[in-house]
VOBA-1610 file (N, C-alpha, C; in pm, whole numbers, padded with zeros to 5 digits, always signed):
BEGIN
Unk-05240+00868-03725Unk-05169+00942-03621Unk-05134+00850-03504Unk-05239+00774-03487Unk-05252+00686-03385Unk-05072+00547-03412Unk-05138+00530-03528Unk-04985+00433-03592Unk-04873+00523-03520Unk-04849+00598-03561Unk-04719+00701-03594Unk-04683+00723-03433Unk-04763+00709-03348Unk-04756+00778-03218Unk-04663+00592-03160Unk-04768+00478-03199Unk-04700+00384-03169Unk-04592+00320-03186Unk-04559+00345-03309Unk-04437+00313-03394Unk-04361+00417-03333Unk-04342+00507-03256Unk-04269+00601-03196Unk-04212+00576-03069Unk-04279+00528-02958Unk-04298+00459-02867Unk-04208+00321-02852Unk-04260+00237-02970Unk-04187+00111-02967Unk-04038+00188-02997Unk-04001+00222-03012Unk-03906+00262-03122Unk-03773+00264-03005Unk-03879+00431-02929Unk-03807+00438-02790Unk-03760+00297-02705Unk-03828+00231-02699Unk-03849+00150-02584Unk-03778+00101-02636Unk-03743+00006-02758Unk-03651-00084-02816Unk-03454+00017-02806Unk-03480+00148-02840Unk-03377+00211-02763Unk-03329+00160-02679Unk-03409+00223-02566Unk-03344+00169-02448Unk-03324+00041-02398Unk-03393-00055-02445Unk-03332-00204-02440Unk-03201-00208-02429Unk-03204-00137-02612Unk-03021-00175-02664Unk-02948-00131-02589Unk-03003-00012-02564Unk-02886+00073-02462Unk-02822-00004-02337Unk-02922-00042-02254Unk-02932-00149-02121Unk-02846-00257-02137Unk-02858-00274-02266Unk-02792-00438-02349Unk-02634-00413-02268Unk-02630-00285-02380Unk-02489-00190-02425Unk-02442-00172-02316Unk-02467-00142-02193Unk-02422-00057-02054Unk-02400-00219-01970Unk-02498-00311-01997Unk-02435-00432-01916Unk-02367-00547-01992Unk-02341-00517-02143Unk-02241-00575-02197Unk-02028-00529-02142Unk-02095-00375-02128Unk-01965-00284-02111Unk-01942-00339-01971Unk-02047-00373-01891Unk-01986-00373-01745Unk-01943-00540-01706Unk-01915-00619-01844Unk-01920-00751-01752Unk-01815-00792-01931Unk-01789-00729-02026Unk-01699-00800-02129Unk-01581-00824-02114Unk-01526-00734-01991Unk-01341-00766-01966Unk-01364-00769-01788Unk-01245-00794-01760Unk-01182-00852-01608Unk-01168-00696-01547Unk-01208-00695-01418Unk-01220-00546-01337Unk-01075-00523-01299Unk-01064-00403-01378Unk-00907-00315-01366Unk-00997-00204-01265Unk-00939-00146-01184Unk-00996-00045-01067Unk-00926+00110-01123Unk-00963+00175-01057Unk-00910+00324-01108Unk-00787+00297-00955Unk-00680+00446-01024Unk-00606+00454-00920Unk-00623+00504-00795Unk-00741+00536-00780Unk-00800+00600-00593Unk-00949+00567-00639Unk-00974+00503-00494Unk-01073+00435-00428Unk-01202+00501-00537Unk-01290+00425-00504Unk-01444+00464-00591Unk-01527+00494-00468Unk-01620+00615-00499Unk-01710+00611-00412Unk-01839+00532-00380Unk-01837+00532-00251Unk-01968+00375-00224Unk-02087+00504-00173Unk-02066+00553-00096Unk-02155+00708-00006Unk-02096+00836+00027Unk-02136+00917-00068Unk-02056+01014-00031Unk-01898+01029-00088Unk-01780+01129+00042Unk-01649+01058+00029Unk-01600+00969+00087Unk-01735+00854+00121Unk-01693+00734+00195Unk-01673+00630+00031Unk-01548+00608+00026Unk-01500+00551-00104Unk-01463+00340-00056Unk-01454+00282-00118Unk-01448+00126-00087Unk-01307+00111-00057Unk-01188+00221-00069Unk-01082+00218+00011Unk-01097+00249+00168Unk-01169+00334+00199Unk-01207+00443+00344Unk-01259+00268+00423Unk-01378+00158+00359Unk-01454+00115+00409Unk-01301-00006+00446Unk-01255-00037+00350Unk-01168-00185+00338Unk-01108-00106+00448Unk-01024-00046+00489Unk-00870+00031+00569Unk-00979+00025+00689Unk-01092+00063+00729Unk-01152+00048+00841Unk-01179-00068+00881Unk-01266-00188+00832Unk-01203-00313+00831Unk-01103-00387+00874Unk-00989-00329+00822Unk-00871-00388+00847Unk-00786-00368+00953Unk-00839-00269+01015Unk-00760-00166+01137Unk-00838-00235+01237Unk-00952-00277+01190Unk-01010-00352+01363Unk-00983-00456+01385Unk-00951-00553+01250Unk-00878-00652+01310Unk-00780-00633+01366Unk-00698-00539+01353Unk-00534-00521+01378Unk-00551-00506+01527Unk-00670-00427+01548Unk-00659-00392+01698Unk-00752-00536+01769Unk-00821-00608+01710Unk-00853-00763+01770Unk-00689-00819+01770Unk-00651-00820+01700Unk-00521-00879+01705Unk-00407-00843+01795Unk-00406-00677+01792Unk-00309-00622+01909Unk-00364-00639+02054Unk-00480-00683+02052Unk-00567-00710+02227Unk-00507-00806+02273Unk-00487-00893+02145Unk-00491-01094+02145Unk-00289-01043+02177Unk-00257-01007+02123Unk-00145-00962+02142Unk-00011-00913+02282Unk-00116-00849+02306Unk-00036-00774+02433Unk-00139-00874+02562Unk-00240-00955+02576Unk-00298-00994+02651Unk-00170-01139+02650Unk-00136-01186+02555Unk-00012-01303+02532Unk+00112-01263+02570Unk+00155-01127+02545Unk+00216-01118+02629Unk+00272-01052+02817Unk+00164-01025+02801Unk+00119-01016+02979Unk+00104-01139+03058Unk+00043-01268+03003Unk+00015-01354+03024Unk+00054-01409+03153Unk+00133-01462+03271Unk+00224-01534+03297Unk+00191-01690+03274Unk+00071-01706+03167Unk+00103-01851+03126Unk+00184-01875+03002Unk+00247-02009+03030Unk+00336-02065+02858Unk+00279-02070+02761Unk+00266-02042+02676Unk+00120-02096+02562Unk+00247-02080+02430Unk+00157-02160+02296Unk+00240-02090+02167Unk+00238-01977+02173Unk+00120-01944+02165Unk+00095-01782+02119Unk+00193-01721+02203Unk+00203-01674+02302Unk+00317-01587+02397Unk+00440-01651+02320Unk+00475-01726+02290Unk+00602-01806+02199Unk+00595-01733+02091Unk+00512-01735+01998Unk+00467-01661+01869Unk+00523-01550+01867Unk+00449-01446+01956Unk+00458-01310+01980Unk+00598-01264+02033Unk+00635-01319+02086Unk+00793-01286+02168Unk+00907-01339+02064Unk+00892-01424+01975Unk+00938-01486+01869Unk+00984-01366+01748Unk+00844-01310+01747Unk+00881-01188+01693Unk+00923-01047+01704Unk+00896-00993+01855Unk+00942-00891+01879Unk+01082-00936+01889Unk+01165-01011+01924Unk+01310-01059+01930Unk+01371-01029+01782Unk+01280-01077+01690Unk+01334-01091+01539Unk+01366-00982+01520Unk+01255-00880+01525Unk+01246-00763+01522Unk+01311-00669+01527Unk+01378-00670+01705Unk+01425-00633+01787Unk+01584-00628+01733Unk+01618-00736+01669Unk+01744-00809+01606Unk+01797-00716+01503Unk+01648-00694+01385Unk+01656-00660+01266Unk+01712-00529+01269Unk+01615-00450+01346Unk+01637-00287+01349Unk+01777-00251+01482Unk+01789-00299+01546Unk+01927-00310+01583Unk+02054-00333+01479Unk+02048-00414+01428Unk+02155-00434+01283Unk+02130-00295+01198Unk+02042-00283+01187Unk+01980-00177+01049Unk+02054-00025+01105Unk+01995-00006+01279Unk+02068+00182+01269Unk+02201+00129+01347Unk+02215+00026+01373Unk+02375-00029+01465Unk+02360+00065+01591Unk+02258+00080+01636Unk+02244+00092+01806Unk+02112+00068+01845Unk+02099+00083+01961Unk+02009+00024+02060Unk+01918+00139+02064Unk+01926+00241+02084Unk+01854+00347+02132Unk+01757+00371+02033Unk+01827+00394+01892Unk+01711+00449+01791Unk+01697+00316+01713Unk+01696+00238+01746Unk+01614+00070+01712Unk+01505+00061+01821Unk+01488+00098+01903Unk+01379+00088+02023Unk+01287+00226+01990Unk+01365+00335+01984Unk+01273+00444+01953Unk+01172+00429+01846Unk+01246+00369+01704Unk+01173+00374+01615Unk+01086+00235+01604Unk+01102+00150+01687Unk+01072+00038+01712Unk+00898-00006+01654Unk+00848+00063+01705Unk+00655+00061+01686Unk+00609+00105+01515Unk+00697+00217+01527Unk+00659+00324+01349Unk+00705+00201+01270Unk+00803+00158+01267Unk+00877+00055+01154Unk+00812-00063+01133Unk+00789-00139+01268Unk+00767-00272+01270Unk+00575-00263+01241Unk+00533-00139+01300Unk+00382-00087+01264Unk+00342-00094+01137Unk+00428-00035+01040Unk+00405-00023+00879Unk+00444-00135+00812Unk+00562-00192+00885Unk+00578-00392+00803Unk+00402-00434+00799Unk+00415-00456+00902Unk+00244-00551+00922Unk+00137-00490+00880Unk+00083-00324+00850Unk-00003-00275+00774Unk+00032-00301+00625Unk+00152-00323+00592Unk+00165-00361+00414Unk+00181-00446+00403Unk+00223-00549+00486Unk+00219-00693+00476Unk+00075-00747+00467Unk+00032-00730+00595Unk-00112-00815+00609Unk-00235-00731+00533Unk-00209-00583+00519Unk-00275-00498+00434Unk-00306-00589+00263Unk-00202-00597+00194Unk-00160-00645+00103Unk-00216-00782+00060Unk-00194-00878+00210Unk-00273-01027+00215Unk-00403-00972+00204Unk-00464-00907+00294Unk-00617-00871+00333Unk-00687-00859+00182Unk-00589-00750+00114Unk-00644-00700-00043Unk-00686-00832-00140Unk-00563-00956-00125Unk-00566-01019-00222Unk-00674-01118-00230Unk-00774-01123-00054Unk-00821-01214-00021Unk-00931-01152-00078Unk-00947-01010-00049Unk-01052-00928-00086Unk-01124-00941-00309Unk-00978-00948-00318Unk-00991-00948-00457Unk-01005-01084-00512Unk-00929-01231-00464Unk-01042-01328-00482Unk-01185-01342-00477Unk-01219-01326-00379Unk-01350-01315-00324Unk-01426-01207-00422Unk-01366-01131-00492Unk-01487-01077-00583Unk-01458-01079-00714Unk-01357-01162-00742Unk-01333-01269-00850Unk-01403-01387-00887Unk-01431-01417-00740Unk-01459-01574-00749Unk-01609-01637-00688Unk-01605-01537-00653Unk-01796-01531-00571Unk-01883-01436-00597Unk-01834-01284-00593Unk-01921-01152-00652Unk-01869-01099-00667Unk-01907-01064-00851Unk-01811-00917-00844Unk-01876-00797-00739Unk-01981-00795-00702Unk-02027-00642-00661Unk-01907-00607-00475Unk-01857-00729-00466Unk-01730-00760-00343Unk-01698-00630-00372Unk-01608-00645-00497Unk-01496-00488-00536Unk-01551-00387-00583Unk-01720-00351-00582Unk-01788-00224-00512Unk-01745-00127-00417Unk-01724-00263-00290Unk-01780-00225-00170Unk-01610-00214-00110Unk-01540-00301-00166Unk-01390-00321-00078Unk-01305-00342-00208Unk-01173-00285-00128Unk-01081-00279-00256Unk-00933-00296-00171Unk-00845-00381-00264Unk-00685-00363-00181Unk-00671-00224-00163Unk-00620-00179-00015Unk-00580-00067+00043Unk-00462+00016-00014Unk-00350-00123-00039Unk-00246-00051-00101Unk-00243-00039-00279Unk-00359-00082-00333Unk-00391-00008-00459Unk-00442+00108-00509Unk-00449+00197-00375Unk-00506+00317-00369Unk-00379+00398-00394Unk-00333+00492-00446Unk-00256+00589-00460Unk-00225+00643-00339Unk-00377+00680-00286Unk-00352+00751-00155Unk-00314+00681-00019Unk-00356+00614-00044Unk-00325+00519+00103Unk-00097+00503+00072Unk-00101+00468-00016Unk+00064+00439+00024Unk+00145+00580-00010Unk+00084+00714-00060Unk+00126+00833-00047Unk+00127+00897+00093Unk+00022+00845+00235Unk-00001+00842+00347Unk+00136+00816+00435Unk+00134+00696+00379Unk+00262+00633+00436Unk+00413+00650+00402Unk+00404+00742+00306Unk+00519+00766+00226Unk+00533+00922+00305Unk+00411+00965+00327Unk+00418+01133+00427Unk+00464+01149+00565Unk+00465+00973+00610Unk+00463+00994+00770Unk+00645+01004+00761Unk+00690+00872+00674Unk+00803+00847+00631Unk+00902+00962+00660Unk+00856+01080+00553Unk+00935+01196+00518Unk+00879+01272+00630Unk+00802+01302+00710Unk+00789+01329+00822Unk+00868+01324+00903Unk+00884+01202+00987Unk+00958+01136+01058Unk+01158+01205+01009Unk+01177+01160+00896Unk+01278+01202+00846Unk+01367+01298+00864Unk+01251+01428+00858Unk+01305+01547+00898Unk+01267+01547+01013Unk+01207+01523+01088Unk+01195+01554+01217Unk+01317+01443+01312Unk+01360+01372+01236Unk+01499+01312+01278Unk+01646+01443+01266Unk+01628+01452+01148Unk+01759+01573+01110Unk+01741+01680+01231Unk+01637+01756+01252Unk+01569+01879+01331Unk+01641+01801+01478Unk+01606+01707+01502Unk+01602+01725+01657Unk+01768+01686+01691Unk+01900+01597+01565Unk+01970+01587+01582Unk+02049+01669+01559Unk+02060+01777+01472Unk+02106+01905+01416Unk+02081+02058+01440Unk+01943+02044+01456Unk+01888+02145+01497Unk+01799+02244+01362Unk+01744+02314+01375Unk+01622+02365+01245Unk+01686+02445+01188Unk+01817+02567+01202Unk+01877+02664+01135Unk+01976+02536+01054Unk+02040+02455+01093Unk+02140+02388+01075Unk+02075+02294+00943Unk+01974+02227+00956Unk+01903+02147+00894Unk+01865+02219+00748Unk+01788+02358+00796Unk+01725+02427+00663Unk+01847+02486+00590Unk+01954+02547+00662Unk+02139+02608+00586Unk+02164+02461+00540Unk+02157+02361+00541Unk+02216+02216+00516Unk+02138+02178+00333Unk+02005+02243+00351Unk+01921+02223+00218Unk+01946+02380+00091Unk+01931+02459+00190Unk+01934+02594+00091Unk+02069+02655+00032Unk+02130+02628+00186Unk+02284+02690+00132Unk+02402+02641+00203Unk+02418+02503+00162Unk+02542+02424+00275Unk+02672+02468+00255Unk+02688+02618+00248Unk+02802+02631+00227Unk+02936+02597+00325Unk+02941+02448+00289Unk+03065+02404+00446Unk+03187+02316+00371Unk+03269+02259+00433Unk+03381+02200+00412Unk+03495+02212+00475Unk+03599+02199+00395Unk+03743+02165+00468Unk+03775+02273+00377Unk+03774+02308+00269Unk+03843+02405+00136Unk+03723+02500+00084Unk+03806+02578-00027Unk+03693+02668-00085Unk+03631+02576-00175Unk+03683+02465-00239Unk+03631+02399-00342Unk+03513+02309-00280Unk+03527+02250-00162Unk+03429+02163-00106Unk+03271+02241-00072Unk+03354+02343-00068Unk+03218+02434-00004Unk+03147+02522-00104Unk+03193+02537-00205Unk+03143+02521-00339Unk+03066+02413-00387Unk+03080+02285-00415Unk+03024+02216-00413Unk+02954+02180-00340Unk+02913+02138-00192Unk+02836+02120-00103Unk+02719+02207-00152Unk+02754+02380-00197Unk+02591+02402-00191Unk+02474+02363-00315Unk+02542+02333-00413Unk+02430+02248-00498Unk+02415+02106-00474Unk+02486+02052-00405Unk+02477+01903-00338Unk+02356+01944-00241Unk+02377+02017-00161Unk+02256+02042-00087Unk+02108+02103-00156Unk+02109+02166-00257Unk+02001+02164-00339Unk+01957+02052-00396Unk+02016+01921-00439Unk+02021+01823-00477Unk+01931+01728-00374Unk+01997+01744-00215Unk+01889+01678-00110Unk+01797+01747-00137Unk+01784+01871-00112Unk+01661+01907-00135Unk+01497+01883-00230Unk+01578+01865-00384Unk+01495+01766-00463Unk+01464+01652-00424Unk+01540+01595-00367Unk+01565+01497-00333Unk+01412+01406-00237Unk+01395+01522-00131Unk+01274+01482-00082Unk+01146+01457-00100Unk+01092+01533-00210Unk+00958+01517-00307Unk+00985+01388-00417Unk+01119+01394-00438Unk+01158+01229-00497Unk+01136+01113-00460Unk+01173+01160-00272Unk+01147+01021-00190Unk+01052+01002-00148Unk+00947+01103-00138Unk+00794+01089-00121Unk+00745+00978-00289Unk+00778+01089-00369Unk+00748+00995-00464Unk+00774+00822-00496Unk+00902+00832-00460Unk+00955+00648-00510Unk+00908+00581-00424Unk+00884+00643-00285Unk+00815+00521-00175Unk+00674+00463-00172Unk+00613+00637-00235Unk+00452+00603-00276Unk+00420+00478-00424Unk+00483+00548-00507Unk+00515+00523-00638Unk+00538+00325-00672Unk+00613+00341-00557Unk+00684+00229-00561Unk+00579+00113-00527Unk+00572+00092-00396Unk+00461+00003-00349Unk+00323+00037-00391Unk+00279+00126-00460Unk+00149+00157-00540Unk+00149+00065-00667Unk+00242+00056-00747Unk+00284+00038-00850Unk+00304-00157-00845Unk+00379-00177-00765Unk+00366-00305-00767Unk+00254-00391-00681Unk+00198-00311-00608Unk+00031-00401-00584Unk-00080-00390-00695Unk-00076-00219-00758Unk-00158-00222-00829Unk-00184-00316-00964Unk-00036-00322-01005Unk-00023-00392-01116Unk-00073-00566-01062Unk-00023-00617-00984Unk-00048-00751-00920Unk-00213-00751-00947Unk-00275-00673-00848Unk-00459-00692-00857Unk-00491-00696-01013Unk-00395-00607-01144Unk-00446-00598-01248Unk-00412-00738-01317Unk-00310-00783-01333Unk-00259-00897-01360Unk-00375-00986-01311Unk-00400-01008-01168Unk-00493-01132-01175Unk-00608-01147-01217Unk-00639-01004-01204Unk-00766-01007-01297Unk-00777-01025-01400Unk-00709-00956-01494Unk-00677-01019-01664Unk-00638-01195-01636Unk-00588-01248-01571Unk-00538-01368-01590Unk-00650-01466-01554Unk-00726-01433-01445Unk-00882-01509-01389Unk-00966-01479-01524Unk-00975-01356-01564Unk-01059-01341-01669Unk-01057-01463-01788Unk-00905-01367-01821Unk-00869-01463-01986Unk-00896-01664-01915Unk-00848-01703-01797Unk-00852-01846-01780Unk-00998-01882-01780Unk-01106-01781-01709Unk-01205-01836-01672Unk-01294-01834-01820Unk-01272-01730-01875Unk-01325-01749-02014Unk-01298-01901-02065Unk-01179-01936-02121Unk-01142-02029-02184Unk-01184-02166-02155Unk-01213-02157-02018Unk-01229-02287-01948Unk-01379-02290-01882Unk-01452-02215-01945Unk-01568-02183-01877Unk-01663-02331-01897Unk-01631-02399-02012Unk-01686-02529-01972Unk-01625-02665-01910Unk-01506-02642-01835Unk-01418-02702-01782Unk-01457-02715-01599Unk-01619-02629-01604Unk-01660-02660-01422Unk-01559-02541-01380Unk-01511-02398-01490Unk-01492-02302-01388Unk-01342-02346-01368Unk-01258-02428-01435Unk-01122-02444-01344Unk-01071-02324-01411Unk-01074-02209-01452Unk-00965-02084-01499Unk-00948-02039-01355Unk-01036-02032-01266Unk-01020-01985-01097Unk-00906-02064-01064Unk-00892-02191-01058Unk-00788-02298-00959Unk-00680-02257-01061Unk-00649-02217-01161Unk-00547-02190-01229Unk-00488-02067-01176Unk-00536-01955-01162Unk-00482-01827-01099Unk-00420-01856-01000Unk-00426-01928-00887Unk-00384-01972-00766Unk-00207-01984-00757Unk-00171-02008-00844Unk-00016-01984-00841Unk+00024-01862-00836Unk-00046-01744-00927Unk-00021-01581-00953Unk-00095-01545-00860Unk-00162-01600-00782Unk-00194-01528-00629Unk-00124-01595-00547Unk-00033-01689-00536Unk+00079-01688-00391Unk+00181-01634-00478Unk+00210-01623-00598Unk+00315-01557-00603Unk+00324-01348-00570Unk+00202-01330-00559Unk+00139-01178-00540Unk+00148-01157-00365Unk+00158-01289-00315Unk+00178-01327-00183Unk+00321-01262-00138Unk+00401-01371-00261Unk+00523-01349-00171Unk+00600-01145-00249Unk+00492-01123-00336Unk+00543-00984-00358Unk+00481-00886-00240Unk+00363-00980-00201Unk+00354-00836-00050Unk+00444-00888+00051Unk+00521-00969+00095Unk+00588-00946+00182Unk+00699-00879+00108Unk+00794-00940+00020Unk+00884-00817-00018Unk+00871-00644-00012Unk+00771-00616-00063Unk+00725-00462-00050Unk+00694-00474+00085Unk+00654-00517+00196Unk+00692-00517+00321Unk+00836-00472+00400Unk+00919-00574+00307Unk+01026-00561+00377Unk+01129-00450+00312Unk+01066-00391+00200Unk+01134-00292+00154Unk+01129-00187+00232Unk+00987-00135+00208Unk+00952+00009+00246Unk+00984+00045+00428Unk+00983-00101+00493Unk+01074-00079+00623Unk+01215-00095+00666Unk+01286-00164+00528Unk+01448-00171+00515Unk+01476+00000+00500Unk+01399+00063+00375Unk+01398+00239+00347Unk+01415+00268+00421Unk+01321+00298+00522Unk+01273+00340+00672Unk+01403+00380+00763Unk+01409+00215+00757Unk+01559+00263+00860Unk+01645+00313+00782Unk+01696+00280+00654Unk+01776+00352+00596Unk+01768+00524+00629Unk+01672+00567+00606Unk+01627+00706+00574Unk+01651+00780+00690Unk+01604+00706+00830Unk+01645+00790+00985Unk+01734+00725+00987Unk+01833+00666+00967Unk+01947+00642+01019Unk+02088+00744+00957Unk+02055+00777+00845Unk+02086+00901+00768Unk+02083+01016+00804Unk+01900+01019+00850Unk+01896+01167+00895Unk+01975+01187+01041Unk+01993+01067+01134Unk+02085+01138+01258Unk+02201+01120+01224Unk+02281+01071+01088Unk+02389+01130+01083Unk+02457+01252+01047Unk+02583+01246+01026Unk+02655+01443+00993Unk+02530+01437+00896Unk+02497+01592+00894Unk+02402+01628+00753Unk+02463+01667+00630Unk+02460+01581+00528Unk+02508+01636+00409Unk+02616+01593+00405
//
């Protein structure tokens, strides 16, 4: 009985070995692909919630360093730097709505969301070396911001926000909502016939543009973080007795992931103006 009880025992125990084997074979045989919204670290405090908090305090170390350069009345680079760019800026979105007024209005929202997806984007990739290349348990704890679904669906809400609340204040709210439901307007009976499924058409139209803006810059960061990881993986495997060079090999597909966050930078704020510069024109 005594046998039977031991041989039972071992039996278990050798179980769960395998099992242990099994669960930290699974967690370390391929390159970390992330889910599409954040993982939880505590709670619904998820390693997106922790990275985006992070990153917002630098922004505001940076906006201190910022507006203190330009208050300054000394010469320095930095005041050069900074004024360098509000000019650029200043330049860009002036060209973009072709006036002065709503290039200054929208001035902060536009040029605000360049530099959260720009340097957002850098922040991620540095984030995702670093737990490539030193610990994985890094991408536990922190994760690119704009690989979250939600984070660039955020930004895609203020967007369409903003949007209509452009149409509303230039048109007015009866004018705006008759413009989506039932534009029955024109010069003829035929135009005004058509206009009102054209205006059902904007109407789709807006859960579209929530979508392609989220969709869009989700889609091409997420894929980037997945790419380098498969690519660090498959190199570092291969070269694992090479002193580890599969890491110095990735280094090209991470500045080239570089120059794809500034593009998605300069998209989703080229949109931008596109989108209010639209909405204060005729509607429809």
């Amino acid at each position: 009985m005594q046998d039977i009880v031991t041989e039972h025992t071992t039996t278990k125990i050798a179980a769960e070995d395998i099992h242990e084997v099994e669960t930290h074979a699974e967690e370390h045989q391929g390159p970390h692909i992330p889910k599409i919204q954040g993982e939880s670290v505590y709670g619904f405090i998820s390693n997106t919630t922790i990275t985006t908090f992070v990153f917002f305090l630098m922004v505001l170390v940076v906006s201190i360093m910022w507006n203190r350069a330009l208050k300054s009345n000394k010469k320095s680079k930095l005041k050069l730097f900074f004024l360098t760019l509000v000019k650029y800026f200043d330049g860009f979105l002036r060209d973009g709505f072709g006036e002065k007024k709503m290039a200054r209005e929208f001035y902060g929202l536009i040029v605000g969301v360049f530099f959260i997806i720009l340097f957002g984007n850098l922040f991620g990739l540095i984030i995702d070396w670093l737990g490539t290349s030193v610990h994985g348990g890094i991408l536990k704890v922190l994760r690119p911001m704009h690989s979250d679904i939600n984070t660039t669906l955020v930004l895609s809400l203020i967007t369409l926000y903003t949007l209509l609340f452009v149409q509303v204040r230039s048109h007015g709210g009866v004018k705006t909502l008759k413009g989506y439901l039932f534009n029955y307007s024109g010069n003829n009976l035929t135009e005004k016939i058509i206009n009102v499924p054209i205006g059902w058409l904007h109407l789709i139209g807006l859960p579209a543009t929530l979508m392609s803006l989220s969709l869009r810059l989700f889609g091409n960061i997420f894929a980037g973080i997945v790419l380098l990881g498969v690519i660090w993986f498959l190199l570092a495997t291969v070269s694992s007795s090479l002193l580890e060079v599969g890491r110095i090999l990735t280094l090209p597909f991470w500045f080239f992931e570089v120059f794809v966050a500034f593009v998605q930078a300069i998209v989703f704020s080229s949109l931008m103006v596109a989108y209010f510069k639209q909405a204060g024109e005729a509607h429809h």
